[in-house]
C-alpha positions as CSV (number, residue, x, y, z in Angstrom):
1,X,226.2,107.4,212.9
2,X,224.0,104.6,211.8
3,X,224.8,103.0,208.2
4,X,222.4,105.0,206.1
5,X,223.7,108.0,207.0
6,X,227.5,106.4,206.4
7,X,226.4,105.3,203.1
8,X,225.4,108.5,201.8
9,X,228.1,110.2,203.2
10,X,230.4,108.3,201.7
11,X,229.6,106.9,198.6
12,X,228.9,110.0,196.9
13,X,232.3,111.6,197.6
14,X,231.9,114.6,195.0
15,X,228.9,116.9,194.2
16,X,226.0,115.1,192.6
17,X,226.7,117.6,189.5
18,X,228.0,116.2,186.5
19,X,232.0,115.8,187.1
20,X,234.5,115.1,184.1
21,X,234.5,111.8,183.4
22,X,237.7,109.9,183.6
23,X,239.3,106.7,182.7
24,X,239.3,103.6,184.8
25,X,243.0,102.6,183.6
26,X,245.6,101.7,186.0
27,X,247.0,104.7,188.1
28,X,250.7,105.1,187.6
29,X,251.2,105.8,191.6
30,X,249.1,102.7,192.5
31,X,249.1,101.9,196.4
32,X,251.9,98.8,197.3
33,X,251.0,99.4,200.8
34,X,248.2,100.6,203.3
35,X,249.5,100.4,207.1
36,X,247.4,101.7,209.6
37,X,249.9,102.1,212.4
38,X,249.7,101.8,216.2
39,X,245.9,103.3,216.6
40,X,243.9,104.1,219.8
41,X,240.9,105.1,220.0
42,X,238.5,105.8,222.6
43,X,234.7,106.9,222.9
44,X,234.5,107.9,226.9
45,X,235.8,105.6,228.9
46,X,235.5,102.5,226.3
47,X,238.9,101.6,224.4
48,X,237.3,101.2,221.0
49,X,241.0,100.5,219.6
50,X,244.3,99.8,221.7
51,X,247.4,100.3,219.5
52,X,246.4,98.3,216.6
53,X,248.7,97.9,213.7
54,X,247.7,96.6,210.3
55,X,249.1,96.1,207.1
56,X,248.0,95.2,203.9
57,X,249.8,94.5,200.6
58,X,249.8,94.7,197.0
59,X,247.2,92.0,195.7
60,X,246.4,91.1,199.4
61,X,243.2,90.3,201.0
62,X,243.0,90.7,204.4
63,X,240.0,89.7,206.4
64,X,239.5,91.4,210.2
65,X,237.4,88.6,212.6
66,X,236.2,89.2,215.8
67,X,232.8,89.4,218.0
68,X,230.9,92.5,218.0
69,X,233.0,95.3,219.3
70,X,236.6,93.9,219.1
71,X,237.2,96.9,216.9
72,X,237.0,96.1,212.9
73,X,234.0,99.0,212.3
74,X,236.2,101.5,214.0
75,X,239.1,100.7,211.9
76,X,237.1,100.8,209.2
77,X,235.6,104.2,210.3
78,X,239.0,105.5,210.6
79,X,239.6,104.8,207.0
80,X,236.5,106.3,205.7
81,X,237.3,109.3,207.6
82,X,234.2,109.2,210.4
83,X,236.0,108.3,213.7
84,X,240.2,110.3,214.3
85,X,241.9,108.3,216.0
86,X,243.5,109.7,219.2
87,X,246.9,108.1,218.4
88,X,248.6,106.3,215.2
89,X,248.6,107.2,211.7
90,X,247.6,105.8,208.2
91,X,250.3,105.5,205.7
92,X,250.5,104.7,201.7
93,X,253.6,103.1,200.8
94,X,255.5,104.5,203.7
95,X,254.0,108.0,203.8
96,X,252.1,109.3,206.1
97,X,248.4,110.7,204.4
98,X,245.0,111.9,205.5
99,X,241.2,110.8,204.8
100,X,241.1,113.7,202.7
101,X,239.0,113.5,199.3
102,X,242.5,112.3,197.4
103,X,242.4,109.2,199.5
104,X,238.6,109.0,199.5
105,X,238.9,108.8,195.8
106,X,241.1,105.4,195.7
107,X,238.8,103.7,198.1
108,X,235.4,101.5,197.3
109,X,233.4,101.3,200.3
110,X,230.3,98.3,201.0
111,X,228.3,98.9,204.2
112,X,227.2,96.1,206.0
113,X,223.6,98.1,206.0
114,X,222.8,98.7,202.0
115,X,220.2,101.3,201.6
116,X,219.0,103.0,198.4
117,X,216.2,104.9,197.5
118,X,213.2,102.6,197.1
119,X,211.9,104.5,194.1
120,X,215.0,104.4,192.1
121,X,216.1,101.6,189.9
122,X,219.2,99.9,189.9
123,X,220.4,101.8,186.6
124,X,219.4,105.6,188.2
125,X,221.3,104.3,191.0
126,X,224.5,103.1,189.1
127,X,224.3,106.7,187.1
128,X,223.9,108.6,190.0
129,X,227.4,107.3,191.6
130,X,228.9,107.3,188.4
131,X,228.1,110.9,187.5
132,X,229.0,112.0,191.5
133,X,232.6,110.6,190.5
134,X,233.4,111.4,187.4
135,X,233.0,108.0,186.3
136,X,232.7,107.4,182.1
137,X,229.0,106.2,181.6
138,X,229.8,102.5,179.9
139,X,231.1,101.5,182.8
140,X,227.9,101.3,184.4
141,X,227.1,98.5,181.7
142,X,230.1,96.7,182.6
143,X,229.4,97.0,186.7
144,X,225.6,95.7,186.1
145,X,226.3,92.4,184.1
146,X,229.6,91.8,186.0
147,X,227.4,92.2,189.4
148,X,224.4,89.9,187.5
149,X,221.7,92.3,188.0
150,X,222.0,93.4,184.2
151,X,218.3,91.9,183.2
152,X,217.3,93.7,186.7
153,X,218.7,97.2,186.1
154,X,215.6,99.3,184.6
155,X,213.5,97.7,188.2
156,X,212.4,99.6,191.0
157,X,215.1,98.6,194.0
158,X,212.3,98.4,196.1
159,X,211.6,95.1,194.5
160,X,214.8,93.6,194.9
161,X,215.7,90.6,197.6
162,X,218.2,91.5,199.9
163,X,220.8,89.9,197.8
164,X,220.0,91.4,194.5
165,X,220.2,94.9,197.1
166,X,223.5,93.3,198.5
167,X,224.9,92.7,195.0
168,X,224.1,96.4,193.6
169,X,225.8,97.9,196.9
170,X,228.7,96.0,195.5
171,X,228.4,97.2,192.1
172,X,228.5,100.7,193.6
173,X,232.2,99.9,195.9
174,X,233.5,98.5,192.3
175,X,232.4,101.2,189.6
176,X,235.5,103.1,189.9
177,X,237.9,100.1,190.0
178,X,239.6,101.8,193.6
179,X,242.3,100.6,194.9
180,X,241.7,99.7,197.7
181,X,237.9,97.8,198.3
182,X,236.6,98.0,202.2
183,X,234.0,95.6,202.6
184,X,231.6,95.3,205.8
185,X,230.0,92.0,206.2
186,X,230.1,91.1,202.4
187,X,227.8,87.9,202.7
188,X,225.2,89.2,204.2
189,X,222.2,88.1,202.2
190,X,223.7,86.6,199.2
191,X,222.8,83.3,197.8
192,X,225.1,81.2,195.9
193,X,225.2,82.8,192.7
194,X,225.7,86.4,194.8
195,X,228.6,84.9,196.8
196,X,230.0,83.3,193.3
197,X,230.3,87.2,191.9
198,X,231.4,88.4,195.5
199,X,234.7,85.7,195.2
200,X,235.5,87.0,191.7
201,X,235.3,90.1,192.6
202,X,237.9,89.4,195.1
203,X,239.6,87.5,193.1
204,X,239.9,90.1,190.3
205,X,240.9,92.5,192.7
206,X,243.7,90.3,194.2
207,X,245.0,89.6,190.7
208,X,245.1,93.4,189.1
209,X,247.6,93.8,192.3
210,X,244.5,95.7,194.2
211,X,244.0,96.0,197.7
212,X,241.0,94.3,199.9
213,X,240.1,95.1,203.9
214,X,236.9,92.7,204.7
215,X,235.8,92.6,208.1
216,X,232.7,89.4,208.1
217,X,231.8,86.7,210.7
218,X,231.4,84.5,207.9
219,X,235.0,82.6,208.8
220,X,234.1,79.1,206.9
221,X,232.8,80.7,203.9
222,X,235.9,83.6,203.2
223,X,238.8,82.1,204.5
224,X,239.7,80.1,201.2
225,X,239.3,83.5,199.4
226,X,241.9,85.9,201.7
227,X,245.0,86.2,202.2
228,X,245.9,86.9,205.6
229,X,243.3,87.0,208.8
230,X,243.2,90.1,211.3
231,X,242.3,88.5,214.8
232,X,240.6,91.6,216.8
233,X,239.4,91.2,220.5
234,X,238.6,94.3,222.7
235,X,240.0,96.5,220.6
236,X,243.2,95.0,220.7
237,X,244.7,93.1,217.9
238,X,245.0,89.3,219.5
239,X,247.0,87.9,216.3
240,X,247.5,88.4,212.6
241,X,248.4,85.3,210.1
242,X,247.5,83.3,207.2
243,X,245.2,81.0,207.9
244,X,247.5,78.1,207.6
245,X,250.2,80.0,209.9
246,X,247.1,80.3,212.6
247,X,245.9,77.1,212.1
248,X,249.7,75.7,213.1
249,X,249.8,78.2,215.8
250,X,246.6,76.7,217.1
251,X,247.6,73.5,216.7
252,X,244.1,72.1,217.1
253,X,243.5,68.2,216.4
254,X,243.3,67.1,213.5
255,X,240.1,65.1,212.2
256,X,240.8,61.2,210.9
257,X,238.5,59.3,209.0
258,X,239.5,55.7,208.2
259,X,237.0,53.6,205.7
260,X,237.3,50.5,206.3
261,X,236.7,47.0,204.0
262,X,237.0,44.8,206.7
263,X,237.0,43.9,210.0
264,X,239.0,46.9,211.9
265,X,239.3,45.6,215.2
266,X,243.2,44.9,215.4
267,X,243.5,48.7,213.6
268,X,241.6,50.2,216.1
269,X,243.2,48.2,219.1
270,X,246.8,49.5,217.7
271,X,245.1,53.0,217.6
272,X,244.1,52.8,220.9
273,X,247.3,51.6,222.3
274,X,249.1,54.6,220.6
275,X,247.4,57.1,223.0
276,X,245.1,58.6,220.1
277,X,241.5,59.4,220.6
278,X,239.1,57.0,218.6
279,X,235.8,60.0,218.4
280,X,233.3,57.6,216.7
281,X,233.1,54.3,214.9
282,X,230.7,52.9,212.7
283,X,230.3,49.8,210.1
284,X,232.7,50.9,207.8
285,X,234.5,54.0,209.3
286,X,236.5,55.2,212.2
287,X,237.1,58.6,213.2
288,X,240.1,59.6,215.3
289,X,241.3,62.9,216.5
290,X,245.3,63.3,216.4
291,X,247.5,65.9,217.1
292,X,249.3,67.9,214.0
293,X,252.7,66.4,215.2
294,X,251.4,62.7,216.0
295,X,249.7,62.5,212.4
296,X,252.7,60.9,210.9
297,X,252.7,58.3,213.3
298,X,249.3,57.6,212.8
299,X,250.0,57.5,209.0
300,X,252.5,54.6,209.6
301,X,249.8,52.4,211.6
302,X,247.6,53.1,208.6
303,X,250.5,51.2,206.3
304,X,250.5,48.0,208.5
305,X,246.7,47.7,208.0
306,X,246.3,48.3,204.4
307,X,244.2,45.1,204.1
308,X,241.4,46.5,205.5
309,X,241.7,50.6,205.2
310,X,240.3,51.3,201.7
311,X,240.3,55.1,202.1
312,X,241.2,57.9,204.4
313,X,240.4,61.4,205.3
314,X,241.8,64.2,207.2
315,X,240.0,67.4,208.1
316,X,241.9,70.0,209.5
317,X,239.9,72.4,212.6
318,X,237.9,75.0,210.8
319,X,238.9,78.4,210.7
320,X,236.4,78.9,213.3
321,X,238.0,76.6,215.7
322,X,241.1,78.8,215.2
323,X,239.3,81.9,216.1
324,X,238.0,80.8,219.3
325,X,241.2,79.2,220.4
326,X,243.0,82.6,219.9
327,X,239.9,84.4,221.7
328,X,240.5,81.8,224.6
329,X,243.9,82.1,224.5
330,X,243.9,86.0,224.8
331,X,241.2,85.9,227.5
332,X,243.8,83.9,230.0
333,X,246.7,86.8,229.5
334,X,247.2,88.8,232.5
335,X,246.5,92.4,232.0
336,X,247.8,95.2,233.4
């Protein structure tokens, strides 16, 4: 099913006629819990999905990673009720449930392919959504200015960028404040001020105790901004962490930069002689890579050159690192 058709199909989840319109307060049997438990799926002879288990919490953003076709669109297909798994189930706090129009209703859904009709303006387009689901008109106001596009919304969407298109593809996932908020490939064409309302958005979502699945290759630029990351390879699920918790699984080097305001050739000899890896050196600087557990060490030798170190730097491996060490990792496993 390519995304236009997905997107039509699921953002309008009622009939197009006028529905009641209802209030966007806090439901009283708010989701604590989405699991998606144990799923397989396969398309022929392909494993799409090997017995995956995910959870994700109250206030919890969880980001799935992992090159094209480790899984994270069929998962999220699952959920949007266009692939059935062959095995597993979905659960809300502990009870089993179906993609039935119920569930439909407490999910917001960005496709990683935005399409709208050319002709329309952002404001018909808003209305339209809003009217499909029952949604009281001011909220369209609200969704517009807190998605920026408010001076845009009377334009033809044919004339927006690819981030203004981006942004109102957002503003459709938020307008009924769901519970839970599936995003595929978020970034994608957003400039800074785009990606500054995308991490409020997540961070408003977080706070209210909401629920956010995001599946991106955009590791560096999300990572600071989720809670947990979803490591997906094959369609199995190769690890599952916060970033920091991966990042001292992985334990990658660690990144050193010395600045020096004098003569560092007795610092860097004692370096040397401690077995760590001097990377680059320079008037003024040093770099060294260090393991997590010698850093300490390297922290002391640091104090018995304070003469001449006038500042220092550590950079830990970017979350990026950490993926492809996992991804390494899992590709030396024996399999059955």
């Amino acid at each position: 099913m390519n995304g236009r058709t997905t997107t039509s199909h699921l953002w309008a989840q009622g009939p197009v006629e006028d529905a009641e319109p209802k209030a966007s307060a806090d439901r009283d049997d708010a989701v604590g819990e989405l699991l998606l438990e144990q799923l397989s799926v396969t398309f022929g002879r392909v494993h799409a999905l090997r017995d995956v288990t995910v959870r994700v919490r109250r206030g919890e953003a969880l980001m799935l990673i992992g090159p094209n076709g480790a899984g994270k669109s069929t998962l999220i297909r699952i959920l949007l009720g266009l692939v059935r798994p062959d095995q597993g189930a979905i659960a809300i706090d502990g009870s089993r449930v179906t993609v039935d129009r119920e569930f439909k209703s407490r999910l917001g859904y960005l496709p990683e392919a935005v399409a709208f009709s050319d002709n329309l303006t952002g404001l018909q387009v808003l209305r339209f959504f809003a009217r499909a689901r029952g949604i009281d008109k001011k909220r369209i106001g609200e969704v517009l200015e807190r998605v920026g596009l408010s001076a845009a919304a009377k334009r033809r969407v044919g004339g927006y960028s690819r981030g203004m298109k981006q942004r109102l593809g957002l503003a459709v996932a938020i307008i009924s404040e769901p519970e839970l908020l599936v995003l595929d490939e978020p970034t994608g064409g957003l400039d800074q001020e785009g990606l500054a309302v995308l991490f409020d958005v997540l961070e408003e979502w977080r706070a209210a105790g909401r629920l956010v699945l995001l599946a991106t290759h955009d590791l560096t630029l999300l990572e600071r901004r989720v809670d947990r990351v979803c490591i997906l390879e094959s369609g199995r699920r190769v690890a599952l962490d916060t970033p920091a918790a991966l990042r001292r699984r992985a334990a990658l080097t660690l990144r050193v930069t010395f600045s020096l305001s004098a003569d560092g050739t007795a610092l860097e000899r004692e370096i040397a002689d401690s077995g760590e890896t001097i990377v680059a050196r320079g008037p003024g600087r040093l770099v060294v890579e260090v393991e997590p557990a010698r850093l300490m060490a390297l922290m002391d030798v640091r104090g018995r050159h304070k003469e001449v170190v006038s500042a220092l730097r550590v950079e830990e491996p970017g979350m990026d690192e950490v993926y492809e060490h996992f991804l390494e990792a899992d590709a030396k496993e024996p399999r059955s």
